[in-house]
C-alpha positions as a printed Julia matrix, in Angstrom:
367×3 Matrix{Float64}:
   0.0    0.0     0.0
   1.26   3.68   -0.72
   2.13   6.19    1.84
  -0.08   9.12    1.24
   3.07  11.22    0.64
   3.48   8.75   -2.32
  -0.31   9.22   -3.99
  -0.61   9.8    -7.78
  -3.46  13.17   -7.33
  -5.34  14.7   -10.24
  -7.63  18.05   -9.74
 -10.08  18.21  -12.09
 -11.74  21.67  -12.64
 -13.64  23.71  -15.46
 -12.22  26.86  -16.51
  -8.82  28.53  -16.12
  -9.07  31.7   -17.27
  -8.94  34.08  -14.27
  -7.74  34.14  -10.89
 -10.8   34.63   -9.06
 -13.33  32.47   -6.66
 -12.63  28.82   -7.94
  -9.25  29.01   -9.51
  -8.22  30.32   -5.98
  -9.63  27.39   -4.19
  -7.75  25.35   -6.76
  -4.41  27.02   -6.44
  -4.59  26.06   -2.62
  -5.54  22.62   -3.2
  -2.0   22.23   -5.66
  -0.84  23.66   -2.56
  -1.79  20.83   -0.59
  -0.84  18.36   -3.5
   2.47  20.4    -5.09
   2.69  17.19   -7.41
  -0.91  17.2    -8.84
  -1.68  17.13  -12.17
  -5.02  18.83  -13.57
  -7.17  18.3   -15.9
  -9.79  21.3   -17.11
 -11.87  21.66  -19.82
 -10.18  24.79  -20.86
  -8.18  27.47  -20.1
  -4.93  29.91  -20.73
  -1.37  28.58  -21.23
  -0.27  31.92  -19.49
  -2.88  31.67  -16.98
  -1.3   28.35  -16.01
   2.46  29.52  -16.09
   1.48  32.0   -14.34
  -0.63  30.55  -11.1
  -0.21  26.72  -11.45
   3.58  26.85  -12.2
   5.21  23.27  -12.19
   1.89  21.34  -12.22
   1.25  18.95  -15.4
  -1.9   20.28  -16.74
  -4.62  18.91  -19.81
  -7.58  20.65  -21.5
 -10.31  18.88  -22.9
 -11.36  18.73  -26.89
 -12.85  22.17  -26.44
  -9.51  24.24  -25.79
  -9.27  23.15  -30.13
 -12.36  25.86  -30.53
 -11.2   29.28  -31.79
 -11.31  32.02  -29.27
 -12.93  29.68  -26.6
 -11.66  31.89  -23.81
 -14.86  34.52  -25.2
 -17.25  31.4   -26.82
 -16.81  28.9   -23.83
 -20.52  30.22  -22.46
 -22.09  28.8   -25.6
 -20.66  25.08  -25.48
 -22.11  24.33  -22.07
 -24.49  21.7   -23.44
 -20.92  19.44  -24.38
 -19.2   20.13  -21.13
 -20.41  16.82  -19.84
 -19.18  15.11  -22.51
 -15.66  16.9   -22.31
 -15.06  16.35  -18.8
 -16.11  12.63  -18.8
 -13.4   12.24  -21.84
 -10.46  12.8   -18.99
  -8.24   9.34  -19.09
  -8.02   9.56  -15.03
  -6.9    5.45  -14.75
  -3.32   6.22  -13.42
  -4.09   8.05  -10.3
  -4.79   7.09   -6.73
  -7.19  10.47   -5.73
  -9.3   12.3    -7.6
 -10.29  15.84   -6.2
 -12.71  17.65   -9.0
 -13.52  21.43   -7.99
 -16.68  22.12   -9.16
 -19.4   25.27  -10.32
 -21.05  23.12  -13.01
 -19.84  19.44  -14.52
 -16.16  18.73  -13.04
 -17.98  16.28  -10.52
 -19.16  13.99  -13.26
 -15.64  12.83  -14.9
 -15.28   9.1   -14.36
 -13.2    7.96  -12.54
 -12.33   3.37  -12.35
 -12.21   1.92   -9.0
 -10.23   1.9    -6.83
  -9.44   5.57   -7.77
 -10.71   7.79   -4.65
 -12.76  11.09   -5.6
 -13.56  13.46   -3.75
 -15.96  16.43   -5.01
 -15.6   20.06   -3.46
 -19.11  21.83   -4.79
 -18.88  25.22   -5.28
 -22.48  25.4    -6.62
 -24.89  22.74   -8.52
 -25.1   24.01  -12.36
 -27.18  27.51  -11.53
 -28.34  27.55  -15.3
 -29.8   24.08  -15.5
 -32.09  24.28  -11.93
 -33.06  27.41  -10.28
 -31.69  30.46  -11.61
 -32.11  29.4   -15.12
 -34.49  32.04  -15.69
 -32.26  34.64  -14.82
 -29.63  33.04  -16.94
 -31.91  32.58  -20.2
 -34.03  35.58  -20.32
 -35.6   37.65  -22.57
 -32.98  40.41  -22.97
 -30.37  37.93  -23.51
 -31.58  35.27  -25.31
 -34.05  35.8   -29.15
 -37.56  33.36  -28.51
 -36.4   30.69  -30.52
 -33.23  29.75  -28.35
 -35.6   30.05  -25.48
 -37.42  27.29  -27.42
 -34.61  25.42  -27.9
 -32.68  25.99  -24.34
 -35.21  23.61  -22.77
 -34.57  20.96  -24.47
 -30.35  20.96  -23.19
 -31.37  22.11  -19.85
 -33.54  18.65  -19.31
 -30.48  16.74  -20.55
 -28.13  18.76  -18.41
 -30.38  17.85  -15.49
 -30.72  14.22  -15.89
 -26.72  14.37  -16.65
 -26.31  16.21  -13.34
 -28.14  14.14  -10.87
 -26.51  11.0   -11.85
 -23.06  12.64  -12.14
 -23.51  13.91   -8.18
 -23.63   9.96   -7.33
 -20.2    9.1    -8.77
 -18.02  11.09   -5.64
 -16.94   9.28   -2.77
 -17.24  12.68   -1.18
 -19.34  15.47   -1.92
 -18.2   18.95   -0.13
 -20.14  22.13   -0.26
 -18.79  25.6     0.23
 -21.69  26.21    2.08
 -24.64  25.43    3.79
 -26.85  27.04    1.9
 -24.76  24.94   -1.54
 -25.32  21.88    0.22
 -29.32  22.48    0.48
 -29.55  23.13   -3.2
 -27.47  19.92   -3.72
 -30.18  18.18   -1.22
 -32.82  19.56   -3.12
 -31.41  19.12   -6.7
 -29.83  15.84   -6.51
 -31.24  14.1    -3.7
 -27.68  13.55   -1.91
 -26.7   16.9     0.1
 -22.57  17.73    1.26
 -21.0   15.05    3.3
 -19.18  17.73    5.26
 -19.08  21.75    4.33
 -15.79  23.28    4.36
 -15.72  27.25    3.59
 -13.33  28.16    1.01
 -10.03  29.41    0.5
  -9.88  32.62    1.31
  -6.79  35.09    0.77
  -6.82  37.71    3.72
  -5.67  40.98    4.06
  -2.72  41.2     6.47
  -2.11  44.88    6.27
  -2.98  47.73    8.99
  -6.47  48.22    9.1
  -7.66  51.8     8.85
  -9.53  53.53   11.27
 -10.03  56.67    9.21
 -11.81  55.8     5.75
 -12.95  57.36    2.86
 -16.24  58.03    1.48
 -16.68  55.8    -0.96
 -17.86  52.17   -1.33
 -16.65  48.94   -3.04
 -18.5   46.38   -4.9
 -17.18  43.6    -7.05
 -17.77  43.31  -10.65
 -21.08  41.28  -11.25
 -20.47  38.87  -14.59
 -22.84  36.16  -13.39
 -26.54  36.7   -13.1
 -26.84  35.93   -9.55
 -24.75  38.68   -8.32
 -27.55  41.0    -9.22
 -25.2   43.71  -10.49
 -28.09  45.48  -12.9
 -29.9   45.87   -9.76
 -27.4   47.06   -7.52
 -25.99  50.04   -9.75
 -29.67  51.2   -10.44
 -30.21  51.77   -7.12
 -26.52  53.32   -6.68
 -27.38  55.62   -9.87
 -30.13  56.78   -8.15
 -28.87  57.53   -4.94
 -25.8   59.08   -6.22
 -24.14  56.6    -4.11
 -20.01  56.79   -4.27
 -19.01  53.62   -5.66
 -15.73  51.92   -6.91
 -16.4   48.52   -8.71
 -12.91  45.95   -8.98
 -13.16  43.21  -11.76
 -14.19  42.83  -15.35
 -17.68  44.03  -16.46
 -19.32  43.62  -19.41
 -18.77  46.8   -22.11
 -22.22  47.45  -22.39
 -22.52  47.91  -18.72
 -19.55  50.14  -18.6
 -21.27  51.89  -21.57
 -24.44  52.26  -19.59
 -23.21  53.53  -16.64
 -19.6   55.42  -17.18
 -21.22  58.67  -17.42
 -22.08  58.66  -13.58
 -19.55  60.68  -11.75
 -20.66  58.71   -8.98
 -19.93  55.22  -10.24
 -15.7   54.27  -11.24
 -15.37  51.44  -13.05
 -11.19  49.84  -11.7
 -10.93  46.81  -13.96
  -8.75  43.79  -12.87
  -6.35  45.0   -10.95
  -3.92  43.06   -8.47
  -4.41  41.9    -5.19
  -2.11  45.2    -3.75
  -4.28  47.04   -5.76
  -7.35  45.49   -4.57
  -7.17  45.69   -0.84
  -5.69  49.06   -0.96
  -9.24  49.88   -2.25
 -11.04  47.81   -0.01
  -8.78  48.99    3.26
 -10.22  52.73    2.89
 -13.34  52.01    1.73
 -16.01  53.27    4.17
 -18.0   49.56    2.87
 -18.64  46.92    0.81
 -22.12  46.29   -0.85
 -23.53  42.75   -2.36
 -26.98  42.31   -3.27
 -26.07  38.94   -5.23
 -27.43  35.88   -4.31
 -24.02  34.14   -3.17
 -22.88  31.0    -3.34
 -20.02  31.61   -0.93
 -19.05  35.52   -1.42
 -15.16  35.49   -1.1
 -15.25  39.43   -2.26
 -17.25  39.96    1.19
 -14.74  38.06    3.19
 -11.75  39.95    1.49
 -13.05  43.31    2.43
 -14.05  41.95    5.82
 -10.2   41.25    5.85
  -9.39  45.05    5.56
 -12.38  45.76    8.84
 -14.56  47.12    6.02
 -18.24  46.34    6.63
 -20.82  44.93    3.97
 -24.31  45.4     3.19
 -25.89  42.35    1.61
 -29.26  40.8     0.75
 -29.8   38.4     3.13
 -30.42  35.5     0.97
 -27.42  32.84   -0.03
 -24.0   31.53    1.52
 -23.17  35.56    2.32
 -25.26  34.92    5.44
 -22.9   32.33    6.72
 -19.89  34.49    6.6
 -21.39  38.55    7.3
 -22.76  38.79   11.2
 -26.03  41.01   10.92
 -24.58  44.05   13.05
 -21.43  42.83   14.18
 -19.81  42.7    10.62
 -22.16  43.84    7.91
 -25.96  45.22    7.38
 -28.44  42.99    5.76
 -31.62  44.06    3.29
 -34.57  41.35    3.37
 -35.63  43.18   -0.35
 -34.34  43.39   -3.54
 -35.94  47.42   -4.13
 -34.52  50.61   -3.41
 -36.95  51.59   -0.64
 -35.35  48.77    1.23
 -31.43  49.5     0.19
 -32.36  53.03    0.74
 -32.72  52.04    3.96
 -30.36  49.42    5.04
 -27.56  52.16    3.62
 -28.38  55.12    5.78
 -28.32  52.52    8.86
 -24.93  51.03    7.51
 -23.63  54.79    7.33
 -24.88  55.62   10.66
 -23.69  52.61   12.37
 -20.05  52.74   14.55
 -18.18  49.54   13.2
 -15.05  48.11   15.21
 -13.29  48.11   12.18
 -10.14  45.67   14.02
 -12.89  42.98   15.1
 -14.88  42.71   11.38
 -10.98  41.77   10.45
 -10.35  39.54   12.94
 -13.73  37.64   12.49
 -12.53  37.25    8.96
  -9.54  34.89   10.09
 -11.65  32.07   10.27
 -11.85  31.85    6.41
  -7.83  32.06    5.97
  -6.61  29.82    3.47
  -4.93  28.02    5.67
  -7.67  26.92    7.87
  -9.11  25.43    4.71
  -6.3   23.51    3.71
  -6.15  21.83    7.12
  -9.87  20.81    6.85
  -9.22  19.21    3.32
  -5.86  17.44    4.46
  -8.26  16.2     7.26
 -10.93  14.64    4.8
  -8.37  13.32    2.72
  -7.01  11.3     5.87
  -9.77  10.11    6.53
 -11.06   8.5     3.31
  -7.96   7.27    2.24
């Protein structure tokens, strides 16, 4: 029998474009495993020199498409079918990090796998209206979408039975994977989250700080209407979609940052007077990153946000998505005295490190 230091590991994720949410769960789990090799289903050569240095990696069929870094949205319906082509006979545990179909890849016996579920497929189960709308998508694909989406269902529920595992990020992940696929987490371990370390500011600035909202569950049309319209000061870090930046980059009030580094980033977040989320969150690592810096956040109180934000303690929470309600929860976030040192230190409890030590625990164990 092997020692564990001796293991043959593969990681099998989705995409590796950008370092953001999942990739940075991933990066700590080739932390755990410096010897892993992964297999995703496509990604960025440079990306990969860049953040998985040393590690043997493999795309799937789809990183042949042209210019699948800006089509890979549109081949969802074949993403099962790429990630159960991985060859994955010559390793001893499989760990797939999943947001949509890296949990089904097949995997012989007596091959370990473990699953760590960053969210069932959103577009297949309940937010698939907000993914397929009208503004997005003409009638006939909405015709057509249907007829994938019952596929990528049935493909989904049996490919949450292959694991040996399943993790959730959350609680609230692991009640949509109860709901969804009839088998909810066998444990929930928070992500990897990298902290601010810096001083943390007692004297901030007026602004606020939101992330940029790509996904439809973040809610980000919603959020900067009601900032437009209550001239609220707000700086937004990430990529955003051009006709968003179109739509709103004549609003003195609204600054659109980009990507920008992780100095960058918390140098924002560290003055910023708070952070605002009205997504419905799977996790939120942006929250937990500018709870780092002692910065408060005002969220909707719906998703896996609730788990890490304390209602008073380290953030202000709206029970309604309109502006009478934000309005609101705002002007008591502005009024409220925050102990800027204690929202940072309740933030330590999501330290990448403290996730790595859970895993390495799991792993232990099944093995």
């Amino acid at each position: 029998m092997k020692s564990k230091k001796d293991i043959r590991v593969a990681i099998v994720g989705e995409g590796f474009f950008f370092y953001e949410g999942t990739n940075r769960v991933n990066k700590a789990l080739c932390e755990i495993f410096p010897n892993a090799d992964i297999h995703g289903l496509f990604g960025k050569k440079e990306f990969m020199e860049e953040y998985f240095r040393g590690h043997s990696y493999k795309f799937s069929f789809l990183q042949k498409y042209p210019f699948i870094s800006k089509i890979y949205k549109y081949t969802y319906f074949l993403w099962p079918l790429a990630i159960e082509s991985f060859n994955l006979s010559n390793y001893d545990l499989v760990i797939s990090s999943s947001y949509s179909c890296a949990l089904g890849c097949i995997i012989p016996l007596p091959t370990k796998h473990i699953s760590y579920i960053h969210t069932p497929m959103r577009y297949a189960w309940d937010l698939k209206d907000m993914y397929f709308n009208k503004r997005n998508f003409s009638l006939w694909k909405r015709l057509v979408i249907p007829i994938f989406l019952n596929y990528l269902r049935t493909w989904d529920v049996c490919a949450a039975q292959r694991s040996d595992l399943l993790i959730s990020n959350s609680k609230f992940v692991s009640k949509r994977m109860k709901k969804y696929w009839g088998r909810g987490a066998d444990q929930v371990i928070y992500p990897s989250v990298e902290l601010y370390e810096g001083k943390i500011q007692e004297k901030r600035k007026g602004y606020f700080v939101t992330g940029a909202h790509l996904e439809p569950n973040k809610n980000g049309d919603i959020l900067l209407s009601f900032v437009k319209e209550l001239n609220v000061p707000l700086k937004i870090i990430g990529r955003c979609p051009k006709k968003v930046v179109r739509k709103y980059k004549k609003n003195l009030n609204i600054e659109f940052l980009g990507r920008i580094s992780d100095e960058e980033k918390y140098e924002v977040l560290s003055k910023a007077k708070g952070y605002i989320t009205l997504g419905i969150e799977d996790f939120g690592t942006f929250p937990v990153e500018a709870m780092s810096c002692g910065t408060p956040v005002l969220f909707y109180k719906k998703g896996g946000v609730c788990e890490s934000v304390v209602e008073r303690r380290t953030g202000m929470g709206i029970g309604e998505l309109n502006i009478k309600s934000f309005e609101e929860g705002f002007k008591k976030m502005e009024k409220m005295k925050w102990n800027y040192k204690y929202i940072a230190r309740h933030s330590k409890r999501f330290r990448k490190e403290r996730y790595k030590r859970e895993v390495k625990r799991v792993i232990n164990d099944l093995l």
